[in-house]
C-alpha positions in Angstrom: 79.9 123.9 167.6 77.5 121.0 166.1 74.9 121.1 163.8 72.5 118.5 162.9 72.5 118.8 159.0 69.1 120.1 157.5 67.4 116.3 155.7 64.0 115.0 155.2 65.6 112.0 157.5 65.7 111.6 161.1 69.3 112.7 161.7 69.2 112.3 165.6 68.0 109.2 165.1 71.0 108.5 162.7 73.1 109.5 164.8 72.6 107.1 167.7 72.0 104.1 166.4 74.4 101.2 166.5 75.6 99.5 163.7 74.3 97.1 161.3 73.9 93.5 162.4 75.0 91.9 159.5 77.9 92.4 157.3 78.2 92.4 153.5 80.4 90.5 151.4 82.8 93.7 150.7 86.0 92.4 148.2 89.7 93.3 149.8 90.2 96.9 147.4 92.8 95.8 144.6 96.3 96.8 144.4 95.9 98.1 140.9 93.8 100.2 139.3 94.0 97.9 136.2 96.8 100.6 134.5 99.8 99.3 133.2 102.6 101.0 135.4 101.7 99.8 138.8 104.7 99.6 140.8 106.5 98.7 144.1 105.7 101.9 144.9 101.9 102.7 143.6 101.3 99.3 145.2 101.9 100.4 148.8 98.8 103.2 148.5 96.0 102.3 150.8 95.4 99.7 153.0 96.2 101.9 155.9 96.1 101.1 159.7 92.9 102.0 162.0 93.8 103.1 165.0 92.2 103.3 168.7 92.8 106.5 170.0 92.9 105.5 173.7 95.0 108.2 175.5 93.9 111.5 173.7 90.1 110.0 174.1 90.4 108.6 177.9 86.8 110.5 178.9 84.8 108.9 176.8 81.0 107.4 177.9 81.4 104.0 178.7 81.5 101.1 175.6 82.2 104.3 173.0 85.2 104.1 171.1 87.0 106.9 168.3 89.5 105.3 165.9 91.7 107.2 163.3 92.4 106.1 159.8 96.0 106.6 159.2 96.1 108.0 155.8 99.7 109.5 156.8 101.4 106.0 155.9 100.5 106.1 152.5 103.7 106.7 150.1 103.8 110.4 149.9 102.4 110.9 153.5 98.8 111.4 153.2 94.8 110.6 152.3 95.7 112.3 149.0 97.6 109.7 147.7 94.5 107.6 146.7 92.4 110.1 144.7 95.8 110.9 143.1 96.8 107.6 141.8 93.0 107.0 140.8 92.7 110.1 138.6 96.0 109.6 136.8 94.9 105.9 136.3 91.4 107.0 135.1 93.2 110.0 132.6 95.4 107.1 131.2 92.0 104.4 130.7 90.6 107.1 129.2 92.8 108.5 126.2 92.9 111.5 128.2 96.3 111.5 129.7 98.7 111.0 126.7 102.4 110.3 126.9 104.1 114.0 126.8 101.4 115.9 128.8 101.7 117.3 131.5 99.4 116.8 134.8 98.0 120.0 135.5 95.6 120.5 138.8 95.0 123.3 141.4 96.2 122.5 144.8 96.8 123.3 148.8 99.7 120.7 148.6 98.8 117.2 149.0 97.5 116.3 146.6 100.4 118.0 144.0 102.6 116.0 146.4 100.9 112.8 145.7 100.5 113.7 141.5 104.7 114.9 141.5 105.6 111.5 143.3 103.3 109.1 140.9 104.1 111.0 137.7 108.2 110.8 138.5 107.2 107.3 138.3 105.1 107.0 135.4 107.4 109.4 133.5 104.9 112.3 133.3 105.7 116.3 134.0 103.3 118.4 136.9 102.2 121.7 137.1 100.2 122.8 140.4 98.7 126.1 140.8 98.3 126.6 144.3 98.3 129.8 147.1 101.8 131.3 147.7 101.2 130.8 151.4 101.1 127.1 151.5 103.8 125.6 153.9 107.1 125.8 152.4 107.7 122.2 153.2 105.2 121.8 151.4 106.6 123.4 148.6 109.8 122.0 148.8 108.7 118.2 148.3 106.6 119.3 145.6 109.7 120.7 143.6 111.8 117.8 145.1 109.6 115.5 142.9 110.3 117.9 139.7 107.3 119.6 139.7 106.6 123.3 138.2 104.9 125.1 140.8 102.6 128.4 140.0 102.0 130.5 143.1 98.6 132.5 143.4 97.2 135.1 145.1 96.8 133.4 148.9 94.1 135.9 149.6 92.0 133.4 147.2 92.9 130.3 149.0 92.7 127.5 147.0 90.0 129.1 145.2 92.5 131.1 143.0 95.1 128.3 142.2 91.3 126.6 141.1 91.3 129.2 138.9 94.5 129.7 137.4 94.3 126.1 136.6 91.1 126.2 134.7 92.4 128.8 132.7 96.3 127.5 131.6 94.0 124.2 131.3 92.2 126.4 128.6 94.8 128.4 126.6 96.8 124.9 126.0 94.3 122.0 126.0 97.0 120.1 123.8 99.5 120.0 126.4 97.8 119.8 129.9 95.9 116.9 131.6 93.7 118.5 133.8 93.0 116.7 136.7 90.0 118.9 138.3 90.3 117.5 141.6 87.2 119.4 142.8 84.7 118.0 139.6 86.7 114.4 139.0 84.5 111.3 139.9 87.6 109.5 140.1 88.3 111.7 143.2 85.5 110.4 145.2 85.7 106.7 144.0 88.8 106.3 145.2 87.4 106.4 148.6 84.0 104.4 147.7 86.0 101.7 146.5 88.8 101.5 149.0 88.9 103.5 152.2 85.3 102.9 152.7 85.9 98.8 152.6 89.1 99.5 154.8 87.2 100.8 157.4 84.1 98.5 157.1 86.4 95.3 157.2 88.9 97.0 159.9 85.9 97.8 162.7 84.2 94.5 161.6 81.1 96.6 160.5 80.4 98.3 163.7 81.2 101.6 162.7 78.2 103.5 163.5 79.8 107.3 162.7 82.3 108.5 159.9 83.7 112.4 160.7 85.9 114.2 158.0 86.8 117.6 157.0 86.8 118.5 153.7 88.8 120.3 151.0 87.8 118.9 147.7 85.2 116.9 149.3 86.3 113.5 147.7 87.4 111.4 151.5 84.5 112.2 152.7 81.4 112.1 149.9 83.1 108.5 148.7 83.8 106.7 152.4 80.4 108.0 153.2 78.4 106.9 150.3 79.8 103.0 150.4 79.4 103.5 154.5 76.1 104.0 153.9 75.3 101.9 151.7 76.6 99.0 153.6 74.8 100.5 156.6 72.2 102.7 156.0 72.2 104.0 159.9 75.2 104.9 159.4 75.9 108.9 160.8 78.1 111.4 158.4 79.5 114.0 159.8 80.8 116.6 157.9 84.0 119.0 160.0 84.8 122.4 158.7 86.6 125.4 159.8 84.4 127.2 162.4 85.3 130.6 160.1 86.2 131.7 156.7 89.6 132.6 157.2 91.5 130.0 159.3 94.5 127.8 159.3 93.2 124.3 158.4 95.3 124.3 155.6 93.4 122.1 152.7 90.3 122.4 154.6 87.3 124.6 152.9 84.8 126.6 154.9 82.0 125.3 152.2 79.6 128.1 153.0 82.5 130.7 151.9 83.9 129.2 148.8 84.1 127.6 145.4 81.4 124.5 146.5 83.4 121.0 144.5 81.3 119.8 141.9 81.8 116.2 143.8 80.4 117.4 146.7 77.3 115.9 147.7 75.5 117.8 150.6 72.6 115.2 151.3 75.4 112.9 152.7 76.1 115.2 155.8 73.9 114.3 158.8 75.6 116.5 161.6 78.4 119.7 160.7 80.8 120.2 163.3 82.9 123.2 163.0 86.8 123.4 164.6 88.5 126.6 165.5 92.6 126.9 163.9 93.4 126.9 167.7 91.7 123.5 168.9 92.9 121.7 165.7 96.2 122.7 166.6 96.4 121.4 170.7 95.1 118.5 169.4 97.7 117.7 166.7 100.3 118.2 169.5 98.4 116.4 172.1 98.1 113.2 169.3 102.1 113.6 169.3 102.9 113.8 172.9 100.0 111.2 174.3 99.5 108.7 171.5 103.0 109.6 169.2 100.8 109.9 166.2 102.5 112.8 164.4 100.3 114.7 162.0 99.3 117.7 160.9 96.4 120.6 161.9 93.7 119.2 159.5 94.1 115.3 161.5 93.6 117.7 164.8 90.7 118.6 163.6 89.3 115.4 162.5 89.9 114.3 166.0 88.9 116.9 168.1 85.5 117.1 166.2 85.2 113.1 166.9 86.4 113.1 170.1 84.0 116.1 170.8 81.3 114.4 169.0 82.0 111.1 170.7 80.9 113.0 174.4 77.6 113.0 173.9 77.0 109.5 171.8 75.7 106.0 174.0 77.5 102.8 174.8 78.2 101.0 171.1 78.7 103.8 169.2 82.0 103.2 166.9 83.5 106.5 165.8 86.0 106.8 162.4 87.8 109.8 161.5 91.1 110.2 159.4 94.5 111.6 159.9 95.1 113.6 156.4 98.6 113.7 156.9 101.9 113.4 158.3 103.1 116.4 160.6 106.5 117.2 158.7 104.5 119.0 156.5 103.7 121.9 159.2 107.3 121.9 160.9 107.9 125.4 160.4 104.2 126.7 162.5 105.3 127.9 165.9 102.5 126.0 167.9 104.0 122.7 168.0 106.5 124.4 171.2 103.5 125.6 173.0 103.1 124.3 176.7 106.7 122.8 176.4 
């Protein structure tokens, strides 16, 4: 379903309007985060292609067009690999990241993915707490990368490995960096001062709508807040699972769960909510019709913009992201439905 988001502002009106007229100087985001250590490989995070979806989205009103930011080209195969690079960065600037820690965050897999590939090259260790049913290839690139993986209780979602983490973080303070994900501004900024310009410079300002689902929150509260700022008509639109128990794995159902301190709900204009088994179609249908292989989170991203899209007039200028790259998911059985 779709829900206009409960503000003192005119969200229908928000959500219709075109985009602005005028485009702001915006700098190209820097290769570096100003930390020694930039590599060949740090260097190649960001800077992603946008994408017209132009098979999967062939109903569309006339003069309305859905692209996909294609986060699964980053290094380690997904969005995370921005926030990732900018906490380490920002735990090194700040004194807080010595040499001999060890990064130490909660996590549903990505972004321990991203911290285990940055840290082998930086020379740091990593220790992720996250739910023992996240995918096992998953898993397997995690350890791949060397790092120490602490399984919890996958009842709790990510809310337990949260947990665990905070804890470990507080018996041995000495030896752990702790990221926080879910309460580092780094998170967010990563997005504010990167993906946000990306897409702003890639659509030429027209976007007029930004959809993403959200786990820790950061994609989506730090394209949203430079979006808007460069155009204040600008529509959020926040997608979640359409129940608490579901199989958007990384995604939180934020009425259910630990709420991210990052999180900023005034951002949201409209909530869309996804069912497991949409997300999943749609993943496939982005592999068979535009060979875009990602995983079930992405389906959901674009079936809530697609959906959205529908109902929106002629100009509107649609941006969603793919989280990731499909290999992550190759052991779920739906991929051989309708085959």
């Amino acid at each position: 379903m779709v829900f206009p988001m409960k503000h003192e502002h005119n969200s229908s009106k928000i959500c219709t309007a075109s985009a602005a007229l005028t485009e702001p100087a915006v700098a190209e985001a820097s290769a570096t985060l100003g930390v020694s250590g930039q590599n060949a490989l740090t260097a190649r995070i960001g800077r992603t292609p946008l994408i017209l979806l132009s098979r999967i989205a062939n109903d569309l009103p006339p003069g309305v067009e859905v692209y996909a930011k294609a986060e699964h080209f980053n290094p380690g195969g997904s969005v995370k690999d921005r926030p990732a690079w900018s906490m380490i960065c920002d735990g090194i600037r700040s004194g807080r990241l010595k040499p001999g820690m060890n990064i130490l965050d909660a996590t549903s897999g990505n972004t321990g993915i991203a911290y285990a590939m940055i840290a082998a090259t930086l020379g740091y260790r990593v220790t992720l707490c996250l739910p023992k049913n996240t995918s096992t290839e998953r898993k397997r690139i995690m350890r791949a990368y060397g790092a120490e993986l602490i399984e919890t209780d996958p009842l709790q979602s990510s809310d337990g490995a949260q947990l665990r983490a905070m804890e470990l973080a507080a018996e041995s303070p000495e030896k752990y960096f702790y990221a926080d994900q879910y309460n580092n501004d780094a998170n967010w900024r990563a997005h504010y001062e990167a993906t946000a310009p990306e897409i702003w410079k890639q659509t030429g300002g027209r976007v007029t709508h930004f959809i993403a689902g959200m786990g820790t929150s950061g994609t989506f509260t730090g394209t949203t807040r430079r979006l808007k700022e460069l155009n204040p008509n600008l529509c959020a639109v926040r997608m979640q699972p359409d129940l608490p128990l579901h199989g958007l794995e990384g995604m939180k159902h934020m009425e259910t769960t630990i709420v991210p301190g990052i999180y900023d709900p005034s951002l949201a204009d409209v909530e869309v909510e996804v069912a497991t088994e949409d997300a999943q179609e749609t993943a496939r249908n982005l592999a068979r019709k535009e060979g875009i292989f990602v995983g079930v989170s992405s389906g959901a991203n674009v079936h809530a913009a697609i959906r959205l899209a529908k109902a929106l007039p002629a100009g509107s200028v649609v941006v969603t992201v793919l989280c990731d790259t499909g290999t992550r998911y190759l052991g779920d059985p739906f991929w051989e439905e309708g085959t």
